[in-house]
TIBA-552033 format. One line per 8 residues: for each residue y, z, x of N, C-alpha, C, CB. Coordinates in Angstrom, 2 decimals, m for minus. Last residue first. Glycine has a CB too. Layout:
<zakols>
Y Z X Y Z X Y Z X Y Z X; ...
</zakols>
This chain:
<zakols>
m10.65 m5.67 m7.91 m9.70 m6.56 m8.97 m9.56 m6.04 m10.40 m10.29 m8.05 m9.16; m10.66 m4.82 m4.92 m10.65 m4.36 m6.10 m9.38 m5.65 m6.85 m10.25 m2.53 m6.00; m9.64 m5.95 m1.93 m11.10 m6.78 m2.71 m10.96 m5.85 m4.61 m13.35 m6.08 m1.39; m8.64 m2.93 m0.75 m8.77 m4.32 m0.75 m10.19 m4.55 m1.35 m8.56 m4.93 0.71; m7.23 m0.24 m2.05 m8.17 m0.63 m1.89 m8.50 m1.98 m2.07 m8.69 0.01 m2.37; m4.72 2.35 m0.61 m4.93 0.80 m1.28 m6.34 0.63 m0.88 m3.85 m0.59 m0.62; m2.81 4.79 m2.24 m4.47 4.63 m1.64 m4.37 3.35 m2.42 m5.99 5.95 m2.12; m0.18 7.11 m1.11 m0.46 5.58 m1.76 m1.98 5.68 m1.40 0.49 4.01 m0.95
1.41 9.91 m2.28 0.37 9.23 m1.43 m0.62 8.13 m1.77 m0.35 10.14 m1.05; 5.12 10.76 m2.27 3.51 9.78 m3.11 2.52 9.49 m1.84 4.00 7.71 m3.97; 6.22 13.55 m1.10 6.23 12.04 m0.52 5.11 11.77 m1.21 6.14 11.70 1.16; 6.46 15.81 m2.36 7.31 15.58 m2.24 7.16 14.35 m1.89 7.83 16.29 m1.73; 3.29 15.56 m4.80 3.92 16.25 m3.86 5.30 15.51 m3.41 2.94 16.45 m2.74; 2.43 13.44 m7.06 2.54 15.56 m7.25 3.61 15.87 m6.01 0.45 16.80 m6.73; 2.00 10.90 m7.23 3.76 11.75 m7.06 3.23 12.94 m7.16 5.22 11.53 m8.39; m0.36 9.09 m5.78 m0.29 10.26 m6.38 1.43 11.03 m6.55 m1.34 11.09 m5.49
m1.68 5.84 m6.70 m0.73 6.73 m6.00 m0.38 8.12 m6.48 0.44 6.08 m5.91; m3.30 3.04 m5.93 m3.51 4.00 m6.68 m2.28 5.12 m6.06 m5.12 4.39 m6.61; m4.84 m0.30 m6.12 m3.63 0.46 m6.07 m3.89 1.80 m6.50 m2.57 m0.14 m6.87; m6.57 m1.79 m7.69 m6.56 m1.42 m6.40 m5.78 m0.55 m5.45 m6.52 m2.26 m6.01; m4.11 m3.82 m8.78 m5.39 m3.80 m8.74 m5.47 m2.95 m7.72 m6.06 m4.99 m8.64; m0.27 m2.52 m9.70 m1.66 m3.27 m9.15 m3.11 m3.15 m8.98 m1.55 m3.44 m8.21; 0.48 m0.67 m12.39 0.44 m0.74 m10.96 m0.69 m1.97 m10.13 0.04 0.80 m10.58; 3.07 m1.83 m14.43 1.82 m1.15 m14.42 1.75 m1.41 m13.01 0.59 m1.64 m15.40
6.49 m0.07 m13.50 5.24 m1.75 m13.77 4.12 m0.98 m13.76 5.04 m3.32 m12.28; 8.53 1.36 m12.29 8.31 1.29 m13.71 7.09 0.43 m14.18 9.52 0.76 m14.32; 7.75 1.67 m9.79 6.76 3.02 m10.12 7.16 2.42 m11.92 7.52 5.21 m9.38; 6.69 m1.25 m7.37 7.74 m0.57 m8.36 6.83 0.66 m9.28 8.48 m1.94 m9.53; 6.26 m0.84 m4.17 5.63 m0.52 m4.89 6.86 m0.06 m6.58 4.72 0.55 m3.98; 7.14 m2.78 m1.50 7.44 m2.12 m2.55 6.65 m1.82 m3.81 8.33 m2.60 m2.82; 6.71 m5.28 m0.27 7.69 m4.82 0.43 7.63 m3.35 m0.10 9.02 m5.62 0.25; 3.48 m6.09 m1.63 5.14 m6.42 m0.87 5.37 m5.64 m0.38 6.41 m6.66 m1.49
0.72 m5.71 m2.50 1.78 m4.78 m3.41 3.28 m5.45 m2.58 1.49 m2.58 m3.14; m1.74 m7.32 m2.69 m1.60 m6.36 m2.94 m0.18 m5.86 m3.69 m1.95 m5.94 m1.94; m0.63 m9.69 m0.68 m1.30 m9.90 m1.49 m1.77 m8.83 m3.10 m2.12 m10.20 m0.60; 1.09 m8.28 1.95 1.77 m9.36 0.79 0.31 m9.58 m0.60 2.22 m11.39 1.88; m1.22 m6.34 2.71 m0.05 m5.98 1.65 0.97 m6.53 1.29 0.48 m5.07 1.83; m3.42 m8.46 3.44 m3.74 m7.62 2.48 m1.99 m6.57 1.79 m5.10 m6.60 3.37; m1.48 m9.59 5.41 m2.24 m10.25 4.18 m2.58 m9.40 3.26 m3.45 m10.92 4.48; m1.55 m7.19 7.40 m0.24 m8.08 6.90 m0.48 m8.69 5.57 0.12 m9.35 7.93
m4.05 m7.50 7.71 m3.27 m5.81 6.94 m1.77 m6.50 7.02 m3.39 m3.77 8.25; m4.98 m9.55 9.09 m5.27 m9.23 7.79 m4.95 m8.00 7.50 m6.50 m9.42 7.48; m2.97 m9.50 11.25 m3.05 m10.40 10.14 m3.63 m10.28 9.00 m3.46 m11.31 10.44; m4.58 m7.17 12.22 m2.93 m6.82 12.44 m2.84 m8.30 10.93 m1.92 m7.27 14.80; m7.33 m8.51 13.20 m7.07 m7.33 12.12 m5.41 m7.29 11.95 m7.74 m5.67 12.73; m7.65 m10.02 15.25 m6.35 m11.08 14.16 m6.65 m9.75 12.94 m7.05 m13.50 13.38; m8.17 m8.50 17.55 m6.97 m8.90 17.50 m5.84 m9.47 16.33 m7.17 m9.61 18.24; m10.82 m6.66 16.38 m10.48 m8.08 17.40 m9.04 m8.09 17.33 m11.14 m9.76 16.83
m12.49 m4.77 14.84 m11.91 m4.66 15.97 m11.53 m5.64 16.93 m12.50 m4.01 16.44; m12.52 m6.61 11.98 m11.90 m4.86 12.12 m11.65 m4.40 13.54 m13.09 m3.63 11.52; m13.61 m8.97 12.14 m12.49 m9.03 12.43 m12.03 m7.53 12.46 m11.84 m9.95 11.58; m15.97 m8.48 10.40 m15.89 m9.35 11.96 m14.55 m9.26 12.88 m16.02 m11.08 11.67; m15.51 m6.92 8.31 m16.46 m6.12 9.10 m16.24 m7.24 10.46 m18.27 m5.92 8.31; m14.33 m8.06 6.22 m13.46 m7.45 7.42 m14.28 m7.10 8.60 m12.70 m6.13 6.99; m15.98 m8.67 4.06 m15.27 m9.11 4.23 m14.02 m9.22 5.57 m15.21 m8.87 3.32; m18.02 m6.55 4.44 m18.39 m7.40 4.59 m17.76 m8.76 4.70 m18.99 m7.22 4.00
m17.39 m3.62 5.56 m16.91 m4.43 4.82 m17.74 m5.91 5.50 m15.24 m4.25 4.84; m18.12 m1.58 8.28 m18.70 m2.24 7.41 m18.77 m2.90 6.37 m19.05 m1.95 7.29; m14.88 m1.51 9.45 m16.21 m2.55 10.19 m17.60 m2.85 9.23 m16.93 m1.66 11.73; m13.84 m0.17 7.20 m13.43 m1.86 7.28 m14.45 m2.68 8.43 m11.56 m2.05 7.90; m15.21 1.95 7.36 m15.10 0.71 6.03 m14.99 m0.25 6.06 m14.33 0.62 5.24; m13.90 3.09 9.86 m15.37 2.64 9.76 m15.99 1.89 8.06 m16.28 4.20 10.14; m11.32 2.95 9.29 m12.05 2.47 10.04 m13.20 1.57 9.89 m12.27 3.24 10.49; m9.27 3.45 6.94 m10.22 3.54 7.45 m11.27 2.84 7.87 m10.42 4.03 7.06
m5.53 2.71 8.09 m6.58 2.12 7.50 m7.84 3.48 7.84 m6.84 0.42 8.25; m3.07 3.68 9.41 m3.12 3.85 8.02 m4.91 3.48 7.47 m1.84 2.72 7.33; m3.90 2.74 11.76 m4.31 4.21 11.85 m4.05 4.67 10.15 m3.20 5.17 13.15; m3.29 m0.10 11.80 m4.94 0.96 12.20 m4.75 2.21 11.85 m5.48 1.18 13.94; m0.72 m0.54 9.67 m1.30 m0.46 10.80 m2.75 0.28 10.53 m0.35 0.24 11.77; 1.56 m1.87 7.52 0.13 m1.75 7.80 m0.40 m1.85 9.49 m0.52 m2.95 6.94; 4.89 m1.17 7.11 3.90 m2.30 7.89 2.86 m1.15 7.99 4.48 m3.14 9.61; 5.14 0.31 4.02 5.07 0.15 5.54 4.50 m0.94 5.78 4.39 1.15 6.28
6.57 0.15 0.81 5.30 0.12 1.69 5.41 m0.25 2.92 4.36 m0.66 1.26; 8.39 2.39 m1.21 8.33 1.32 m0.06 7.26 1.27 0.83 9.41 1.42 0.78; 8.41 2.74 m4.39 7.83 3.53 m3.14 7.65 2.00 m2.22 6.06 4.62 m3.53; 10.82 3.46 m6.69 9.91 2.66 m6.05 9.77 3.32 m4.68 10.36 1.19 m6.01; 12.61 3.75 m10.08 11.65 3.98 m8.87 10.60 3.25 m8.19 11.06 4.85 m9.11; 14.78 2.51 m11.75 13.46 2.88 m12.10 13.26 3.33 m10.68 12.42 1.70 m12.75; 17.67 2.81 m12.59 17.17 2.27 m13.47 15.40 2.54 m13.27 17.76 0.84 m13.44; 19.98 6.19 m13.85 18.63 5.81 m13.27 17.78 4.21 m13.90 17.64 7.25 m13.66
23.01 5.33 m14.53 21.67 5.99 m14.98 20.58 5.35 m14.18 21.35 5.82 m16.59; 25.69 4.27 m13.17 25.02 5.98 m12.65 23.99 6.39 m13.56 26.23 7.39 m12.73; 26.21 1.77 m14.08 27.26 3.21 m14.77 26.38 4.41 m14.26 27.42 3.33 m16.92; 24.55 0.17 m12.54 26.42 0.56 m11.96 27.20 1.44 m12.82 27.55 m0.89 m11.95; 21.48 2.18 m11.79 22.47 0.99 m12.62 23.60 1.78 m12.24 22.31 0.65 m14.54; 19.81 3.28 m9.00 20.81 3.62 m10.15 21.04 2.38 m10.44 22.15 4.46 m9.88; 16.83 4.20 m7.61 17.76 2.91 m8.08 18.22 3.11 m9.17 17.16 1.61 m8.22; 15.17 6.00 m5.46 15.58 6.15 m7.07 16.46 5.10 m6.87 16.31 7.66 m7.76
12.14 5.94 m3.59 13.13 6.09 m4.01 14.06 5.70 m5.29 13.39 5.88 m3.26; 9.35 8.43 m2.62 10.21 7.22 m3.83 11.76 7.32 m3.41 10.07 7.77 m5.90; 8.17 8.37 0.59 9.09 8.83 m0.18 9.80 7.76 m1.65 10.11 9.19 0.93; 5.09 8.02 1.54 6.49 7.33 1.69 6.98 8.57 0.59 6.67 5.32 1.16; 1.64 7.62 3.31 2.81 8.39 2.72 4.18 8.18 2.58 2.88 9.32 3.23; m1.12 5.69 2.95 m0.17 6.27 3.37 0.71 6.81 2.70 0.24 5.72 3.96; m4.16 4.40 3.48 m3.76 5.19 2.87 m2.48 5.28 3.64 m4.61 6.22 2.69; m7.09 1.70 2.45 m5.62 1.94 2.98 m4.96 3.17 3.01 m4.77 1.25 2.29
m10.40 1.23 2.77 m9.37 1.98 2.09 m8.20 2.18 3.05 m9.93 3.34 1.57
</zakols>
């Protein structure tokens, strides 16, 4: 499980109405991830403390969600995000389809 915190932001059309919202996704690092999931993943579990982990949390959020999370689209597999509070709190879960 992935987790982090961003701020939406709002995208006007050129007469000033709101066209939709989006939450920008970070570069993926260790400390967004949990750990001890990803050493017992069976898919990650070899690679969670070696060097080419940084490649697969690159992979996992071109594959997942980009640059951006749009808030008008249904949301991706695996994906999950909360707006209650002032910054959405994203929860990605690799391998969910």
């Amino acid at each position: 499980m992935i987790t982090f915190r961003a701020k939406p932001v709002q995208v006007w059309n050129m007469d000033d109405t709101p066209a939709y919202q989006y939450v920008p996704v970070p570069v993926l690092r260790r400390s967004h991830c949990d750990m001890e999931a990803f050493r017992r993943s069976r898919k990650y579990g070899g690679i969670a403390n070696s060097e080419l982990f940084p490649n697969a949390l690159t992979r996992i959020r071109r594959d997942m969600t980009g640059d951006m999370i749009r808030l008008d689209r249904p949301l991706p597999a695996g994906v999950a995000i909360d707006l209650t509070g002032f910054l959405a709190a994203v929860t990605l879960t690799p391998g969910v389809s």
